[in-house]
N, C-alpha and C positions, 0 to 999 in steps of 0.2 A: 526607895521612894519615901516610907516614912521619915529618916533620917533625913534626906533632903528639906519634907517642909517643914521637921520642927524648925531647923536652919533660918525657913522663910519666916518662919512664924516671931522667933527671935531677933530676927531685921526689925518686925515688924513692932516692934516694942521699944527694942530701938529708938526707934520713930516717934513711939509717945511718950517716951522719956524725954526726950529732946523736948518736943511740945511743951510737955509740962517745966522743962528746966529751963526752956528758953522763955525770958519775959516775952509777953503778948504786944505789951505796950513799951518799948523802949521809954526812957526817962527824951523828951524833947528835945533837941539841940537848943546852945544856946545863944546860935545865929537869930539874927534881927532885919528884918526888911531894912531897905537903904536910908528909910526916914528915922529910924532907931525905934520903930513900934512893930513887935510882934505882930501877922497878920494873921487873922481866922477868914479863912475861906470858907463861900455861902454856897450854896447848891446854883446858883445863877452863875457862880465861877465855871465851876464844871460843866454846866449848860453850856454856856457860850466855847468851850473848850470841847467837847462833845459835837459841836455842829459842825465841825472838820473830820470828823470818824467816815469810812467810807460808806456806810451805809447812809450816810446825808447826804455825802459831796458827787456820788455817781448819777444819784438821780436827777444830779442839776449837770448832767454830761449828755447833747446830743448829738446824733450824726457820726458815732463812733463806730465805724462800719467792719466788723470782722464778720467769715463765714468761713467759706470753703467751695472750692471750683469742682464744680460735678461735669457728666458727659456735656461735649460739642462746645468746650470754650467758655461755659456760662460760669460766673461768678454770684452766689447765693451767699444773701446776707441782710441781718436782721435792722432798719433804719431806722433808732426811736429816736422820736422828739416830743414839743410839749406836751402834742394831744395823745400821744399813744406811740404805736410803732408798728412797722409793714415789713412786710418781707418782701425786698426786692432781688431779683436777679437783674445782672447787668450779661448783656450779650458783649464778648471781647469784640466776634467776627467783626459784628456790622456795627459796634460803637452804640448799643439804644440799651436804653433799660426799662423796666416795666414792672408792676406787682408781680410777684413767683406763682401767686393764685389767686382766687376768689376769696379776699378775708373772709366776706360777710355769709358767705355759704359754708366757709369751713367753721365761721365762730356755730353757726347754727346746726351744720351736724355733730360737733364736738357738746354741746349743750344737750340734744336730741338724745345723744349716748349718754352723757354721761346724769341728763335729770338735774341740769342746772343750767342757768342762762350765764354764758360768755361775752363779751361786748369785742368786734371786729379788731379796735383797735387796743386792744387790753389781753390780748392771746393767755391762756394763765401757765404760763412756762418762763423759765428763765436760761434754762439751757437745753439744746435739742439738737437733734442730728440728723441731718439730710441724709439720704438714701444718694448711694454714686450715681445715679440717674437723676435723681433731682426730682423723679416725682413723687415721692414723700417722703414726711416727717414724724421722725420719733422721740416725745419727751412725755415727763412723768406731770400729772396734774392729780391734786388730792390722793398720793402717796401710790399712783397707778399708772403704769405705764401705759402710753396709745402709740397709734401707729395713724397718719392720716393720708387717704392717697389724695394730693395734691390738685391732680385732673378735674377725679369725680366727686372730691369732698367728700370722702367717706371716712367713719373714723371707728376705728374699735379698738377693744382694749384689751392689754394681755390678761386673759383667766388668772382670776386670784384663787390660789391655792386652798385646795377645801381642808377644813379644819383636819389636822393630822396629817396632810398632805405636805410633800416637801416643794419648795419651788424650784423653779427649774433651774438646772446649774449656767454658771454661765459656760459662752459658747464660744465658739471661734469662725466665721464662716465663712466658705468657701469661695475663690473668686467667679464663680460662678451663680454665685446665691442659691446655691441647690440641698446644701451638705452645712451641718454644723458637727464641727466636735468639742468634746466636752469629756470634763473627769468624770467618774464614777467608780469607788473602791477600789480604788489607786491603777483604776485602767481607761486606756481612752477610749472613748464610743464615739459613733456615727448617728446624725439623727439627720433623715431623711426630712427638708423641710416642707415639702408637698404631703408626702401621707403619713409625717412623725415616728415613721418607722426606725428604730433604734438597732444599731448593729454594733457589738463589741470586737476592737479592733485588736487589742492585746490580752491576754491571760495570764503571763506571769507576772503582775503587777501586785505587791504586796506593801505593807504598812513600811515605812521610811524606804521603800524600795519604789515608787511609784511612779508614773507614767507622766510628761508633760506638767509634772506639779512645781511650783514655787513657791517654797513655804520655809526657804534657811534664811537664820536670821533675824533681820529686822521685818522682812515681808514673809508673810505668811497667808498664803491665799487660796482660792481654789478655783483661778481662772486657768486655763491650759496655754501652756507656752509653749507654741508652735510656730513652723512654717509652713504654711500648702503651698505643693507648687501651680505653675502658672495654668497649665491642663487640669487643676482638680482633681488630680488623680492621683496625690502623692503628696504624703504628709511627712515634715520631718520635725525631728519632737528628739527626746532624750526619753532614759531610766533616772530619775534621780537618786543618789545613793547616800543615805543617812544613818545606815544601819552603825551603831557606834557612836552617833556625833551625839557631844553634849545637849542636855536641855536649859531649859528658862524657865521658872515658875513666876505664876501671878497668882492672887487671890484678889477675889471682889469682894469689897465691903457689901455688908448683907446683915440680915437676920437671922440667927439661926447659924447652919454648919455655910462655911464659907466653901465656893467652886473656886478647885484649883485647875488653871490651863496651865497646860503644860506644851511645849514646844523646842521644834532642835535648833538650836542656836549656840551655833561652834564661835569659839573666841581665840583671839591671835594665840597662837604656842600652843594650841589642842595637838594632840598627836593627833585624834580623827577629825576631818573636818568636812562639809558638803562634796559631792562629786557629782558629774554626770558622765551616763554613758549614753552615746549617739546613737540616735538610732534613724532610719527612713523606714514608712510603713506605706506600702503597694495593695492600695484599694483595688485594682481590678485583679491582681495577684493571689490575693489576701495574704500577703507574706510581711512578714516584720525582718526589715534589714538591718544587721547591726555592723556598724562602723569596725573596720578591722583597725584598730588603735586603743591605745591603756584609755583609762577612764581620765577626762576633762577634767580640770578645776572648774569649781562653780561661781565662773568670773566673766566676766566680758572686758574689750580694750574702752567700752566709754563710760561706765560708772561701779560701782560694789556692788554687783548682783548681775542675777545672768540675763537677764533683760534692765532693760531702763526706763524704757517711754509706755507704759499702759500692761500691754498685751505684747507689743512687740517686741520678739527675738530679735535682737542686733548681730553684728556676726556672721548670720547667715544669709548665703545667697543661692537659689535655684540657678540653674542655665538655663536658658528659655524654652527648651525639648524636654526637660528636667531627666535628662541622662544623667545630669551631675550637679553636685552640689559641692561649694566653697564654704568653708567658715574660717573660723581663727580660733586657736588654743591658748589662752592664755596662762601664764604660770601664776602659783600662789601671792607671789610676791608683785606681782603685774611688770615685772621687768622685761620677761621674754613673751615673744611671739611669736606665733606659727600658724601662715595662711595655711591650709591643708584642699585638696580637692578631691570628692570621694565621688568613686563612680556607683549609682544608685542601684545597678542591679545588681551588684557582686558584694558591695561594702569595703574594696578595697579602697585603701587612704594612698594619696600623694602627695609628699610634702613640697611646695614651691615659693615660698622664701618667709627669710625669718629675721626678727630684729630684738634685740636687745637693748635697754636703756640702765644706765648708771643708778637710776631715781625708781621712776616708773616712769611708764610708756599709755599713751592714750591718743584713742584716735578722732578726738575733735571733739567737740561740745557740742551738747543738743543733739547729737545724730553721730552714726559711725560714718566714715570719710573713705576707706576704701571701697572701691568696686570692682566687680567680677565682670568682664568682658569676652565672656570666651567666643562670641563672633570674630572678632577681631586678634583670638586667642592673648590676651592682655589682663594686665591688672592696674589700676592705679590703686595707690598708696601712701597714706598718710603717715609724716615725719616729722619729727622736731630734732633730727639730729646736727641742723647747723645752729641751733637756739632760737629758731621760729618756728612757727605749724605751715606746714609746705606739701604740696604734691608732687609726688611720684608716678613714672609711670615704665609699667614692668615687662618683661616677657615671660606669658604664662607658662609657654613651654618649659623654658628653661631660667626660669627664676634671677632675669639678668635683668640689672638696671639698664632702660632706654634713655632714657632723659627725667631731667628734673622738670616739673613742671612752672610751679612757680617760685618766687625766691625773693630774696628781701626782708627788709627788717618790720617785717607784720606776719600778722597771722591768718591761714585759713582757716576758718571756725565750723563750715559746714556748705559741704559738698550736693548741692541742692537739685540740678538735673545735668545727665550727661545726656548729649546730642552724639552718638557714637556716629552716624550716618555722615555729619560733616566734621567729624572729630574734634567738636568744642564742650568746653565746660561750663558752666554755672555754679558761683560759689559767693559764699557770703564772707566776707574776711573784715579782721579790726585792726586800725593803726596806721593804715597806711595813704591816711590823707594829711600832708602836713597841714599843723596848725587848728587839728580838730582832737575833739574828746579820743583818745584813742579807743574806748569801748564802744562808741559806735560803728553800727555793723553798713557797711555796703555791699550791692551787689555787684560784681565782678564777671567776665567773661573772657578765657583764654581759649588758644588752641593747645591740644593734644601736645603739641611740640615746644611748648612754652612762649608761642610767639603771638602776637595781636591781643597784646592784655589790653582791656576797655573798663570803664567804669561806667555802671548803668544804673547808678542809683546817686545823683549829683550831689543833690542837698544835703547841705550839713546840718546831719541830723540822723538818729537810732532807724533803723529799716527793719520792719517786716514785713520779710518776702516770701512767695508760696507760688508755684509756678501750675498752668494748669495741665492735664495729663498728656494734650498732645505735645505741651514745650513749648508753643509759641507765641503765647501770653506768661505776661507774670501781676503778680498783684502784689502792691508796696505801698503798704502804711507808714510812715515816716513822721518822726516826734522828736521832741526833747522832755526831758523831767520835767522843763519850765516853758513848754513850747506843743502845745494841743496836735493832736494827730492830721492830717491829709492822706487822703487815702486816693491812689489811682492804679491805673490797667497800663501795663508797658505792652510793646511787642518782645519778643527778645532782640532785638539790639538796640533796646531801651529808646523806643519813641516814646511819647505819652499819645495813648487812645483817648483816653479820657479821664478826668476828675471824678472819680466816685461819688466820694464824700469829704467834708471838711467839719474836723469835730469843731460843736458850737460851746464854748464855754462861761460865754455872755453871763447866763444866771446864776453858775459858777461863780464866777465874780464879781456881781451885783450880791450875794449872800456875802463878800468880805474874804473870800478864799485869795490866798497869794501863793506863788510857786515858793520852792524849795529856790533857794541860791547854788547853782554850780559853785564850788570851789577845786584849787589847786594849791597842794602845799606839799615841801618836800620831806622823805621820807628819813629814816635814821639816820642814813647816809649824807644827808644834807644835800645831795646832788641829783637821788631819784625823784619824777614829780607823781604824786600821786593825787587821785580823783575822788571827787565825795560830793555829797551835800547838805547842805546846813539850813536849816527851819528857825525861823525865829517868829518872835510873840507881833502879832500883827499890829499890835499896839505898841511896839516898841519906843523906848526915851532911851537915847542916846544919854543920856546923862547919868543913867542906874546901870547898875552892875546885874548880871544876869550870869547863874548857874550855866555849865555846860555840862550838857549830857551828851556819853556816847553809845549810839546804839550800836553794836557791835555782831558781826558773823562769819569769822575769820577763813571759812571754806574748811580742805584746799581747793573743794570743788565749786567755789564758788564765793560772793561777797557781801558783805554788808547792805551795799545799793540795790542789787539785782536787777533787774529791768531796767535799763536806761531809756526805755520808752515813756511818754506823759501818765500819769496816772494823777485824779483827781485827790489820793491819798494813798499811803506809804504807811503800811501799819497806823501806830497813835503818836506818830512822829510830829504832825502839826500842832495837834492836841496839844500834846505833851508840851510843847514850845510856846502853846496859849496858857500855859499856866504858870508860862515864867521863866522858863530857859530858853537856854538853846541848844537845838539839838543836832547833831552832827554824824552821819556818816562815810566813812572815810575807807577804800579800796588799800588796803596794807601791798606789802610784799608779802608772798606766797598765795596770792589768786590767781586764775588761771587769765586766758586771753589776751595776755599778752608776750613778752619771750618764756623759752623753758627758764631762761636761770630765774628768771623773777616768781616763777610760778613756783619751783624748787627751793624756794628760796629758805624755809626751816623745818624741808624735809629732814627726816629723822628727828624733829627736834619741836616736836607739834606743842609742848609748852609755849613756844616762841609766841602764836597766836596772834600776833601781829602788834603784839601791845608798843611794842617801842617804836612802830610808826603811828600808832594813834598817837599816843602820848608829844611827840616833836609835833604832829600834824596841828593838836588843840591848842598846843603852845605857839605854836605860828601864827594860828587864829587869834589869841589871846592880843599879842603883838601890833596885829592888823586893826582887830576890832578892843578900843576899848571899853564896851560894854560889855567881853568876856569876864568874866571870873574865872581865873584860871587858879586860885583855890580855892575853891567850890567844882572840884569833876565828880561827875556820876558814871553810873557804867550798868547798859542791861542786855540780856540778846535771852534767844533761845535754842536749846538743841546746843549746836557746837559754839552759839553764843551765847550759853549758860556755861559752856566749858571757861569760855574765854572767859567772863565776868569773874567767877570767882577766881580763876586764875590772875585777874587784874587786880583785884584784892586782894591776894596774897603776897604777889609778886614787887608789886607796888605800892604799898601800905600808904606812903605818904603823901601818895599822887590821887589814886582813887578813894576817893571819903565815902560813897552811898552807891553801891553794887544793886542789882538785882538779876538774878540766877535762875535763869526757868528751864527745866527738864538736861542742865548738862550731861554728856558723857564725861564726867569729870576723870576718870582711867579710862582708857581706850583696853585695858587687858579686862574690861569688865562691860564694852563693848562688841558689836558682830566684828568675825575675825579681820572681814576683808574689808574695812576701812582703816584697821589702827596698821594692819598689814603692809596694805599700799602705801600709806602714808610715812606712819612709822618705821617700817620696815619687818620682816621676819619677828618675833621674841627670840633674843639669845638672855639666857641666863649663864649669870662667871658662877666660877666656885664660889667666891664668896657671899651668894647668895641675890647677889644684885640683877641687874637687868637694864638692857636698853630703853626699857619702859620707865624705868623708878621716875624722871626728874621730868615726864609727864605728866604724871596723877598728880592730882591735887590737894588730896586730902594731906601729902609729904609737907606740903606748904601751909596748911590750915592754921597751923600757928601761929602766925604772920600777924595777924587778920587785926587792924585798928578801928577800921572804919564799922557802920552799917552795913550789915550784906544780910538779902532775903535770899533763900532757897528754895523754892515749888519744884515739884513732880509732881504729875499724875501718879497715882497707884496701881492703873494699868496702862503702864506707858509699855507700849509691847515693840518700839523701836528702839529707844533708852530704856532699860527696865530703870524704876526709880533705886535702886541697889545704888547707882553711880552717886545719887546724892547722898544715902544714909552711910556711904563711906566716909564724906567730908566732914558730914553729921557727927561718926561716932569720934572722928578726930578734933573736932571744935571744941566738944566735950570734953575729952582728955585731957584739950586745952582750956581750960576750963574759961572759954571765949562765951561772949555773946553774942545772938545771933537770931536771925526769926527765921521758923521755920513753916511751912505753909503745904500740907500736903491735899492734893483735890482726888477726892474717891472718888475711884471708878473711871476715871479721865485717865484717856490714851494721852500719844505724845500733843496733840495738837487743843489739848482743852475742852473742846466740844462747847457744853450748852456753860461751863465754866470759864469759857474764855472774857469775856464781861465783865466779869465779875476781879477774874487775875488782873484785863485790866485796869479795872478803877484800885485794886491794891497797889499797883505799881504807881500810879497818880499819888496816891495817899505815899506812898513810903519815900518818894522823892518829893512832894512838900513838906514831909515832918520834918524829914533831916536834910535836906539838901537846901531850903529855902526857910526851913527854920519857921514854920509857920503850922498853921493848924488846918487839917483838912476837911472839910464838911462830913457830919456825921453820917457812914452808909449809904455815899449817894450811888443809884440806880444808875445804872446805865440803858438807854429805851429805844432800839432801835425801831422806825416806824412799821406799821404794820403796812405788809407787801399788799 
């Protein structure tokens, strides 16, 4: 342990060598505005560039109606506009909607409690959670959680922990609402929610041996990762097994002796790496059943860790008697797969069928895509073995393919409600309307048998869909980037009930907001089309020349865009565009959502980063628009688009002139195993010392380096430890490059109360040198007060 931190300690010097050796203030470019006079920007520049951030442009968004569907069909959701905003439920049954409660009695006992006046239309919450009944709500107000019953407008608040007290861990509860579990000293407990009576459920749970925990890694938590089954009466959870696996040190900047955390975070080619062992636990029993099978990888088939979406185990599925339970095993390498179905009182395992993929293997985005049907003794199962994402559908008995479900050159992305009773499907799939973006999502509806496919979500246009729990409503938000949301209630076989809401954007664009522009340009190949969008200076003169910047986020799980639904702003992408460029992001080859080979596209080979379909894409645009400067490209992202950035300045010396580099995994053998694993593939080391990794990492390439490039990490980046930067760091050096380097104490991966701040440096470092011009001194960034 001592050995390890002086190790840290000497990173961490590192570090201020760098600082100290890398100029503060580069020497100015000695680029010139189009008039041939240098320009000094005023703080009214950045003002005006500022009023696009999202914290300006959301508040001038109304009628943007998202919630969630509780008991009897009802759809609850919050409806603000100028004067304020309401809580309304819409009834599907009978088509009416109406307030979900008494504002002005709930503002008044919420004030009553808490010893301060709340105004009806002004609720002081921003995010909150209905109760699956819908008759109350729970969110946090001056740093305290309430709970309000909806009916009788009553409100209280969860007990804040007496000084020395611990608060309470979180929970998991039961579908019953009766039963919470929860970790404690690495065993799971029961807390009785009527009389808080606390029962421990396991005993041999010990330090890196413990109970429902999720803590390898990049995620480190102390929420408990379970299933209950549907009776309440049976819990299924794991042992997690760490004993062995590598750690992670951080230290926080401090006064005095600095705190070291410490954490198991195994990395590709570890001989030891996370595991679990299955277990089911029989509350009326009191017995703990353990899986008869070797210990699990601590993987899932839909993202790098054994859950994905919150709290939620993926994976697993109860039978509705909860005699049994299904999951899937996935391997190290996420290649192979194995449904298994374990019967819950004995813990014997049954294997009933398995798939293999060349790459890796996954089972849809956003949500796992098989299901367990053992009424109908069945499985559907999700495939990309003909180069699409497709449904299956199996016999549980004996593990034999029935039919394919659907098929074609698109994809199904997410397996939304099965109607087992008339044996149809509901699913959300991209691509398969000719002539439209192909990442927008529709809803769809087949039979069992692959026959009577329907389209139930027309319009062209992104769909968010959510179905409510009988099945026989659905609720669909539908947008484009450049095209404001509509929000309505279908039946399932896609009538329209009614119009909910229709977002208002009027003062939106009365303030001078303009959307992003759709583009399409082809990708290295010259024959694939690939999708993006590009922001330009709302002021724009066709007659000047204008910077292009790329913001960059190569996946593989995911893209640059993200959401191809409306949003009033997209990070400081507009911003960024009001100060002079243009800004551009663009969907490469090797993003998912569309065929496997596109999505595989530089598997093994995650250097690739998509730069050579950026690079053809900008150049196309250059082409198109001659306002482009296409010698003037910039280049920024974060996370794996901090990877890509400086991989783009290294790789590309002559193309990208001004990088910026925030929190990259710049080695994947220096990131969590089960990303560089998946992607990358296993670590093999040859004799002669090399490795499948080397022509990855980046700091191999740092020598490269012509242009501008900034580096930031947080110093407690505990997803990317910042180690990945002061690798590239100690190689810059050697090369005796220059370089700025910018490190934020105390800041995780995502910046926190630093974020602000990183971005107005990123404004400042792409007008010095990319625009050749001088940035206002230290301007603030001020988001208004809520």
């Amino acid at each position: 342990m001592r050995h390890r931190t002086l190790d840290i300690s000497c990173l961490y010097r590192i570090a201020l060598l760098a600082t100290v050796a890398v100029r503060s203030v580069m020497p100015v470019a000695a680029q010139e505005s189009n008039s041939g006079v240098r320009r000094v920007f005023t703080a009214e520049d950045y003002k005006r560039a500022e009023k696009f951030m999202a914290y300006n442009t959301r508040p001038l968004v109304f009628h943007d109606a998202r919630g969630k569907w509780v008991s009897e069909d009802r759809y609850l959701f919050r409806d603000s506009g100028p004067d304020g905003s309401q809580f309304v439920v819409f009834d599907a049954m009978h088509g009416t909607r109406q307030p979900a409660f008494d504002h002005a009695k709930l503002a008044a006992a919420l004030s009553a409690a808490a010893g301060t006046t709340y105004n009806a239309a002004h609720l002081p919450f921003t995010t909150f959670e209905f109760s699956a009944d819908g008759k109350s709500i729970s969110f946090r107000a001056k740093s305290q959680k309430w709970t309000c019953d909806l009916q009788g407008s009553k409100c209280s608040a969860e007990p804040k922990p007496t000084k020395g007290g611990a608060e309470r861990p979180e929970e998991e509860l039961s579908p019953d609402g009766k039963s919470a579990a929860f970790i404690r000293d690495y065993n799971l407990w029961l807390r009785d929610v009527a009389s808080l009576k606390e029962t421990q459920l396991t005993t041999d749970g010990v330090k890196d041996f413990g109970y429902a925990t999720d803590n390898a890694g990049w995620i480190h938590s102390d929420r408990p990762i379970l299933l209950w089954s549907p009776d309440s009466k049976k819990i299924a959870t794991f042992q997690q097994d760490q004993r062995g696996v590598g750690e992670m040190y951080l230290v926080e900047t401090k006064v005095g002796h600095p705190v070291l955390q410490a954490w198991k975070y195994p990395l590709p080619g570890d001989e030891v790496v996370t595991t679990i062992q299955r277990v089911v636990i029989d509350l009326e029993a009191h017995k703990v059943i353990r899986l008869q099978l070797p210990p699990d990888q601590h993987r899932t088939t839909l993202c790098d860790d054994v859950e994905c979406r919150g709290s939620d185990w993926d994976d697993v599925e109860w039978s509705p008697d909860a005699t049994h339970l299904a999951f899937v095993s996935t391997s190290r390498d996420h290649k192979h797969e194995q449904l298994r179905v374990a019967e819950t009182a004995t813990g014997a395992v049954r294997d009933v069928l398995e798939e293999t993929a060349a790459t890796q293997y996954e089972s849809g985005w956003g949500r796992v895509n098989w299901r367990y049907l053992p009424g109908s003794s069945e499985i559907i199962w999700f495939s990309e073995r003909d180069n699409w994402g497709h449904l299956y559908l199996y016999d549980l008995a004996t593990g034999h393919l029935k039919n394919q479900i659907t098929s074609g050159e698109w994809a199904v992305t997410q397996l939304l409600h099965v109607d087992e009773k008339n044996r149809v499907l509901y699913f959300l799939a991209d691509g398969r309307e000719k002539g439209q973006n192909p990442y927008y999502a529709h809803l769809y509806r087949i039979g069992f048998d692959g026959k009577n496919l329907a389209l139930l979500t027309p319009e062209d246009a992104d769909h968010e869909v959510s179905f409510s729990s009988s099945g026989r409503f659905f609720f669909d938000s539908y947008s484009k980037p450049d095209v404001s949301a509509v929000a309505v209630v279908r039946d399932e076989a896609g009538k329209l009930i009614s119009t909910v809401a229709k977002t208002d954007i009027s003062k939106l664009v009365a303030a001078g907001w303009q959307p992003p522009v759709p583009i399409t340009v082809k990708a290295r190949d010259g024959v694939t089309d690939l999708y993006g969008l590009m922001y330009k200076p709302t002021n724009l003169d066709p007659a000047k020349k204008y910077p292009i910047v790329n913001y960059i986020y190569p996946g593989p799980q995911g893209g640059s865009v993200g959401s191809w639904s409306f949003a009033a702003s997209r990070r400081d992408a507009q911003s960024l565009a009001e100060l002079g460029f243009v800004v551009v992001e663009i969907e490469g080859m090797g993003n998912p959502l569309r065929s496997k080979k596109f999505h595989d596209f530089y598997y093994g080979n995650m250097g690739d980063n998509t730069l050579p379909d950026q690079i053809a894409g900008m150049r196309e645009l250059a082409k198109k628009y001659a306002w482009i400067d296409i010698d003037r490209v910039g280049i920024f992202g974060h996370s794996g688009g901090g990877y890509a950035t400086a991989d783009a300045m290294f790789r590309y010396p002559d193309f990208f002139k001004v990088g910026i580099s925030e929190s990259g995994n710049h080695d994947n053998r220096e990131y969590e195993d089960d990303w560089g694993e998946r992607y990358q593939g296993l670590l093999v080391k040859n004799a002669d010392g090399t490795s499948n990794y080397d022509d990855q990492a980046n700091q191999h390439l740092a020598k490269n380096l012509k242009g501008h490039l900034l580096l930031a990490h947080g110093t407690l980046d505990d997803n990317v430890p910042p180690y990945n930067t002061l690798l590239v760091v100690d190689e810059l050096i050697k090369a005796n490059k220059d370089f700025d380097l910018l490190l934020l104490p105390n800041q995780h991966h995502g910046y926190g109360s630093a974020t602000l701040y990183m971005t107005r440096r990123r404004w400042d470092y792409f007008v010095r040198y990319l625009l050749g011009s001088e940035p206002p001194h230290e301007y603030e960034l001020h988001p208004p007060t809520p």
